[in-house]
Each structure stands twice: as structure tokens, then as C-alpha cells.
C-alpha positions as CSV (number, residue, x, y, z in Angstrom):
1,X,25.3,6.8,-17.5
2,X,22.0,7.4,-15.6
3,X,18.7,6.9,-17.6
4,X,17.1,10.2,-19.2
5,X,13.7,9.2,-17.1
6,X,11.9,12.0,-18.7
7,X,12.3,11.3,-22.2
8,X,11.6,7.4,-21.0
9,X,8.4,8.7,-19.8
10,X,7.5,10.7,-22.6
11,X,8.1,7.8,-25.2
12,X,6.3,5.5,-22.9
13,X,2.5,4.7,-24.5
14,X,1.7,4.0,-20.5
15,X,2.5,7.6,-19.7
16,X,0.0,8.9,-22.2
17,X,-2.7,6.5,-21.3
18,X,-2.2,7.2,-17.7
19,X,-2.7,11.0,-18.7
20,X,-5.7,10.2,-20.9
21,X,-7.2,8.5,-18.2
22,X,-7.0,11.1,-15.5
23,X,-8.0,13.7,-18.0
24,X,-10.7,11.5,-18.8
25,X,-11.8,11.1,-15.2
26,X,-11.7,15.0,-14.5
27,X,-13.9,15.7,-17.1
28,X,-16.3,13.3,-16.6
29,X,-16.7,13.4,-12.5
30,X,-19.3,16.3,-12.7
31,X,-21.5,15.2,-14.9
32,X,-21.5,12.0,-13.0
33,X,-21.6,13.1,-9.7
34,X,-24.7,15.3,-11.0
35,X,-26.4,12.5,-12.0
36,X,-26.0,10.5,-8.9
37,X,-23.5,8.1,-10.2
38,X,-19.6,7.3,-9.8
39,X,-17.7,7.0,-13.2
40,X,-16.0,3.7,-11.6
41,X,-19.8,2.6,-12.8
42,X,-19.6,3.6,-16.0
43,X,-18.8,0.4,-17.5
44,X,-21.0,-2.0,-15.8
45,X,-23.8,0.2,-16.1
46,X,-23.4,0.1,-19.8
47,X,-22.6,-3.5,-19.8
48,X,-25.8,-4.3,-18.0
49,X,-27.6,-1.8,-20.0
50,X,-26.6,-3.3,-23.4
51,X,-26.4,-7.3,-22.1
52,X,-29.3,-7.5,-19.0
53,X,-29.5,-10.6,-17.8
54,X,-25.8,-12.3,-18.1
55,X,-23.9,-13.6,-15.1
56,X,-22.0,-12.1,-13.0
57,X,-19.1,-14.0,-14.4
58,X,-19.3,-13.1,-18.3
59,X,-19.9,-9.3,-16.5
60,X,-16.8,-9.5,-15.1
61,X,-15.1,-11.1,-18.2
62,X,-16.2,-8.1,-20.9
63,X,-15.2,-5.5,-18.1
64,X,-12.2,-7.1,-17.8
65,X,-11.6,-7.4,-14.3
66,X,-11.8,-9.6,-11.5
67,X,-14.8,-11.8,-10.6
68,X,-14.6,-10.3,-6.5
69,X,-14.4,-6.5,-7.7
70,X,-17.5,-7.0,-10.1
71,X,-19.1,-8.6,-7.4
72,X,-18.1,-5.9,-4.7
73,X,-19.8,-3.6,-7.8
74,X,-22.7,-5.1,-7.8
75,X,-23.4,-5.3,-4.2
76,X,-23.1,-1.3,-4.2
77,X,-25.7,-0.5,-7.4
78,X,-27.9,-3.4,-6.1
79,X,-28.2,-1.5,-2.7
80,X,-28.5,1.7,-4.8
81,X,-31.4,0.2,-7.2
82,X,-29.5,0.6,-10.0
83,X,-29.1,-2.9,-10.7
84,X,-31.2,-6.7,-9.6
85,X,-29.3,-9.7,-9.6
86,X,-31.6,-13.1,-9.7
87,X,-30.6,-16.8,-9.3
88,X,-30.0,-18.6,-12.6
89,X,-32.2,-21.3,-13.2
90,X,-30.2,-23.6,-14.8
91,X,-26.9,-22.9,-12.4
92,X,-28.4,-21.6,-8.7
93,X,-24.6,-20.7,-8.0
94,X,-24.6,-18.0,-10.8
95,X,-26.4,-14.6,-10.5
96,X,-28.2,-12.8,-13.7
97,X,-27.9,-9.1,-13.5
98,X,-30.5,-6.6,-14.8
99,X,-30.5,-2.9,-15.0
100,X,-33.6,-1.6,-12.8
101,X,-35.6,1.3,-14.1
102,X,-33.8,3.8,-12.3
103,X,-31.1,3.0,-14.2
104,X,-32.9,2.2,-17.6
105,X,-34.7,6.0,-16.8
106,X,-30.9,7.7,-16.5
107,X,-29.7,5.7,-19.4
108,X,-30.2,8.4,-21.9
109,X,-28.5,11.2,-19.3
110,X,-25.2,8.5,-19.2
111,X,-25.3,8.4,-23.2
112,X,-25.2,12.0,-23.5
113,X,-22.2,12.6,-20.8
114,X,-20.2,10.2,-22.9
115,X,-21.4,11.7,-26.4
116,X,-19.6,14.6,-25.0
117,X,-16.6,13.2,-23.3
118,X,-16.2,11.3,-26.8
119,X,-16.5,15.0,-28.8
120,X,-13.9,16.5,-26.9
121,X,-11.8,13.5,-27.6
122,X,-12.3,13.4,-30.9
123,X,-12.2,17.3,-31.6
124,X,-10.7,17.8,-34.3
125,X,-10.4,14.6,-36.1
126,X,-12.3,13.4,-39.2
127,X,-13.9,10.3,-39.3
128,X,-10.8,8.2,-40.8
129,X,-8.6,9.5,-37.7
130,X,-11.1,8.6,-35.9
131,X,-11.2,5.0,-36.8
132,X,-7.3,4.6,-36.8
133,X,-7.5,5.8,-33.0
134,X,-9.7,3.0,-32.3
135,X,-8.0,-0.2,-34.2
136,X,-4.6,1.4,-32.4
137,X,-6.4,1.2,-29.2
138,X,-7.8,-2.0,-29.7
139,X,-4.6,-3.4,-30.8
140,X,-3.0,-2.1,-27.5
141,X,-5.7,-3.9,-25.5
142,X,-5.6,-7.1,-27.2
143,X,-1.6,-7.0,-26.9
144,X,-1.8,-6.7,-23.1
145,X,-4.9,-9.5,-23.1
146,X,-2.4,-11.8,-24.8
147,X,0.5,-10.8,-22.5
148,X,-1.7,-11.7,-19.8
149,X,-2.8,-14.8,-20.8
150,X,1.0,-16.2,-21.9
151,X,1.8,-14.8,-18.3
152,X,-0.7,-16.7,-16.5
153,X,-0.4,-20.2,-18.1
């Protein structure tokens, strides 16, 4: 008996977050591109807005990816002026990055695109629905974290 692929798929958390994401994507490119920015910077814009000055390493670490694509990142804003990364002091073979003012100045611009991206997500959900959409999210990411690390040990 052959696999009913489409009801797989349509039970499949994966398929939904995949559809989420590309949703996501769509209705954020815009807004982006109208500010100059790519959404693949979303998060390390607003990581380096929140945390400035942190390695490269911790950087790559709460973005959750690898250490050579957050560097490859960084070498593209850098050469934008979004972003400066300095020598660390107390270890020269780490880099501290800091949001310039150019990004500082579109900060507010950023907020409000995702203020609106996170309304349309939202629409239609009180506050309690809300926060159970969250904690199931976050249990989802720290069930593949885990996976990950029992994987690679």
C-alpha cells in the first residue's frame, strides 16, 4: 500500500512551518527591500541592535546558525555600514560587533515592519492565544535544539 503523501504532508508540523515561513517572507520582502535591507538580516540586525558589542561567536550562537554564515553576514552589513566589528581586547582572535548609526537611525522603521508582520500573524487572537502560540513554538525549537545536540555528541 503506497503512502497517502498528502495527508502526510498536511499532518506534518514541517509543512506548516515551511508555509509560514514563505508567507512570512512574502509579506515582509517589500517593506524590506524599501528600506534598503534584506529580511535574511532581520535577525542579526536585531541581535546587534538589542546585544552591541558581543562576539561574533555568541552572535552566531543566539541566531542559531553557523559561525562561517554569521561571519559571511557580517562581512556584507560591515561593507554596507550597517554594522562595525572591533578586536576584543581581552581575546584579539574574537570580533565585537556594533550596530552603526545607520542602522541605529532605521531601527525604529525595522520595529514597525515587524509590529505589522506580527498583527497580521496574530489577527484575530486574544492575548491568551497569543501566548500559547509562543510556548508551542518555543517548545518546537527547543525539541529540535535538543535533537541536535544528542545527534552531534
Amino acid at each position: 500500500m503506497e503512502p497517502d503523501f498528502a495527508r502526510c504532508r498536511q499532518k506534518a508540523p514541517g509543512y506548516r512551518l515551511a508555509v509560514l515561513h514563505r508567507l512570512s517572507a512574502a509579506l515582509l520582502s517589500v517593506p524590506m527591500r524599501e528600506l534598503g535591507l534584506k529580511r535574511a538580516w532581520i535577525g542579526t540586525l536585531l541581535e546587534v541592535l538589542e546585544a552591541p558589542g558581543q562576539t561574533q561567536d555568541a552572535l552566531a550562537r543566539s541566531l542559531r546558525v553557523d559561525r562561517a554564515a554569521t561571519a559571511r553576514t557580517l562581512f556584507e552589513l560591515e561593507g554596507l555600514g550597517y554594522v562595525t566589528r572591533c578586536e576584543d581586547a581581552s581575546d584579539r582572535r574574537q570580533k565585537l560587533v556594533y550596530p552603526t548609526e545607520k542602522t541605529r537611525a532605521l531601527a525604529d522603521s525595522l520595529f514597525a515592519i515587524l509590529a505589522t508582520h506580527n498583527q497580521a500573524l496574530f489577527k484575530g487572537f486574544d492575548a491568551a492565544r497569543r501566548e500559547q502560540a509562543l510556548t508551542l513554538l518555543d517548545a518546537m525549537v527547543a525539541n529540535l535544539e535538543a535533537a541536535l545536540t544528542s545527534s552531534t555528541l
